[in-house]
Every structure is written in structure tokens, then in C-alpha cells.
C-alpha positions, 0 to 999 in steps of 0.5 A: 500500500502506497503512503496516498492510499494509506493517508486517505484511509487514516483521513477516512476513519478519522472523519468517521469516528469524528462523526459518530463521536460528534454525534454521540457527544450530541446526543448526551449533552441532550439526554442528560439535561432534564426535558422542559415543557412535559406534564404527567399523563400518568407516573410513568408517560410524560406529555408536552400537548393535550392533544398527545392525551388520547395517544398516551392512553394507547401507550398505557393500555400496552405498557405493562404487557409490553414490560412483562414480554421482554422481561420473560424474553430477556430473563432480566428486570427493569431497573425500574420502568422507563419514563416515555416522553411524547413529543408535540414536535419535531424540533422538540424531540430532537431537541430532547434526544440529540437528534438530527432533525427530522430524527427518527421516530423512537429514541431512547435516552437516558432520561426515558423513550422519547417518542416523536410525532412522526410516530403517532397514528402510524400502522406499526407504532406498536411495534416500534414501541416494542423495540425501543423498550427493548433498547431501553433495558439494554441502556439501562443494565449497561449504561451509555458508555457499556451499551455502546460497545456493543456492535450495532448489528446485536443491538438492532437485532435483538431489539427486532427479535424480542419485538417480533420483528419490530423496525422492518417494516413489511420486509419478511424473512424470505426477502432478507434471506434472499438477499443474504443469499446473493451477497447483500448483507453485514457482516457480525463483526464481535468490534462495534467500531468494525461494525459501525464503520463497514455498515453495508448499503442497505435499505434499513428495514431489510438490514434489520431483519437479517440483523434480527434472522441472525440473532434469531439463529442464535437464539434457535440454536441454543436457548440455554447459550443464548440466556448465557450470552445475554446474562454475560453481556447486561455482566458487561463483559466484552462481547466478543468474550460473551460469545466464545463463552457462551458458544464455545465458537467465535462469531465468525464460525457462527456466522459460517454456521448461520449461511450453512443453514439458510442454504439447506432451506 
């Protein structure tokens, strides 16, 4: 490798930590601050309009279930219940979380779920809901600084799998697969930093299926590893460590293992 080639790669990654540095910094000046201009619908939803009342009611009338679920799901409790927060606004709730504007939908922080307008009435609010309370636990269990070590794919998917397949739209698992099969899908990397930084060029809501179709093989393969992983993880131990302990293979083998079986299908 030439010294040109090897400083545009070195400019490459340096502008990209940067950015999700950058971002990250963002993100937790916001979430640390207390959000202003919320009253309480109940103990536990947080509304900035009147007009949001009707939606929190939908949100109360599932919430419970919803905590239950992932608790079973996960065999691990809230530390307590997170506090979700509707905003009236776009500029407010990215205000609140960071966020570029518009933002996404959902967004967890370390105040509570922090839910945008985008997201009211929408066919698969439901969902979506369900997969950021899965983050929620994640963050709460880990904190910032452990959840983020965390590779994306993992996060994204087990929020997708515990949700049943919260966050992919309408993609079915014959589309993702069929994608995976000709080439077009991530790769696990055990680092967060390898798996930010080779995000494959994919359509979100496919990219989170095959995420989820993994973590879903890892789930299927062994239960009893699969608990074991989860429980070395919300321990805090590295993840690529968590693996190798709980499966007694690295995630490259098990990756290999995964592609095996979706070829015999």
C-alpha cells in the first residue's frame, strides 16, 4: 500500500469516528439535561400537548404487557420502568434526544423513550414501541458508555427479535434471506467500531431483519447459550468474550454456521 492510499484511509476513519463521536457527544449533552415543557399523563408517560392525551392512553393500555414480554424474553428486570416522553414536535424531540432533525421516530435516552410525532397514528407504532423498550433495558443494565460497545448489528437485532420483528417494516424473512443469499448483507463483526464503520448499503428495514434472522439463529440454536450470552453481556463483559463463552465458537464460525443453514432451506 502506497503512503496516498494509506493517508486517505487514516483521513477516512478519522472523519468517521469524528462523526459518530460528534454525534454521540450530541446526543448526551441532550439526554442528560432534564426535558422542559412535559406534564404527567400518568407516573410513568410524560406529555408536552393535550392533544398527545388520547395517544398516551394507547401507550398505557400496552405498557405493562409490553414490560412483562421482554422481561420473560430477556430473563432480566427493569431497573425500574422507563419514563416515555411524547413529543408535540419535531424540533422538540430532537431537541430532547440529540437528534438530527427530522430524527427518527423512537429514541431512547437516558432520561426515558422519547417518542416523536412522526410516530403517532402510524400502522406499526406498536411495534416500534416494542423495540425501543427493548433498547431501553439494554441502556439501562449497561449504561451509555457499556451499551455502546456493543456492535450495532446485536443491538438492532435483538431489539427486532424480542419485538417480533419490530423496525422492518413489511420486509419478511424470505426477502432478507434472499438477499443474504446473493451477497447483500453485514457482516457480525464481535468490534462495534468494525461494525459501525463497514455498515453495508442497505435499505434499513431489510438490514434489520437479517440483523434480527441472525440473532434469531442464535437464539434457535441454543436457548440455554443464548440466556448465557445475554446474562454475560447486561455482566458487561466484552462481547466478543460473551460469545466464545457462551458458544464455545467465535462469531465468525457462527456466522459460517448461520449461511450453512439458510442454504439447506
Amino acid at each position: 500500500m502506497n503512503r496516498r492510499s494509506l493517508m486517505s484511509i487514516l483521513v477516512f476513519v478519522s472523519v468517521t469516528l469524528c462523526m459518530f463521536s460528534c454525534s454521540a457527544i450530541k446526543e448526551g449533552i441532550a439526554s442528560s439535561r432534564n426535558p422542559k415543557g412535559f406534564v404527567s399523563y400518568n407516573a410513568n408517560i410524560q406529555i408536552e400537548s393535550k392533544n398527545d392525551e388520547q395517544f398516551a392512553g394507547e401507550i398505557q393500555k400496552i405498557y405493562p404487557k409490553l414490560i412483562d414480554s421482554i422481561e420473560n424474553k430477556l430473563n432480566s428486570k427493569f431497573k425500574s420502568t422507563p419514563v416515555v416522553f411524547i413529543c408535540s414536535t419535531n424540533e422538540s424531540f430532537c431537541k430532547c434526544t440529540g437528534a438530527k432533525f427530522p430524527g427518527p421516530r423512537a429514541k431512547v435516552t437516558a432520561q426515558g423513550i422519547f417518542i416523536s410525532p412522526r410516530l403517532h397514528g402510524s400502522i406499526d407504532w406498536f411495534d416500534i414501541f416494542y423495540h425501543e423498550l427493548v433498547h431501553s433495558i439494554m441502556f439501562q443494565k449497561l449504561g451509555s458508555h457499556s451499551y455502546y460497545t456493543i456492535p450495532i448489528w446485536f443491538h438492532e437485532g435483538l431489539a427486532t427479535f424480542v419485538s417480533n420483528g419490530g423496525g422492518s417494516g413489511n420486509i419478511t424473512d424470505s426477502i432478507a434471506i434472499n438477499e443474504i443469499l446473493k451477497g447483500n448483507h453485514f457482516y457480525p463483526h464481535a468490534s462495534f467500531i468494525r461494525s459501525y464503520l463497514s455498515k453495508p448499503k442497505l435499505a434499513p428495514w431489510i438490514e434489520y431483519r437479517q440483523y434480527m434472522l441472525f440473532v434469531k439463529f442464535l437464539n434457535n440454536n441454543s436457548k440455554p447459550e443464548f440466556d448465557k450470552l445475554i446474562q454475560s453481556i447486561l455482566e458487561k463483559k466484552h462481547f466478543s468474550k460473551s460469545i466464545t463463552d457462551a458458544y464455545g465458537k467465535n462469531i465468525h464460525t457462527l456466522w459460517s454456521l448461520f449461511l450453512e443453514n439458510l442454504k439447506a432451506l
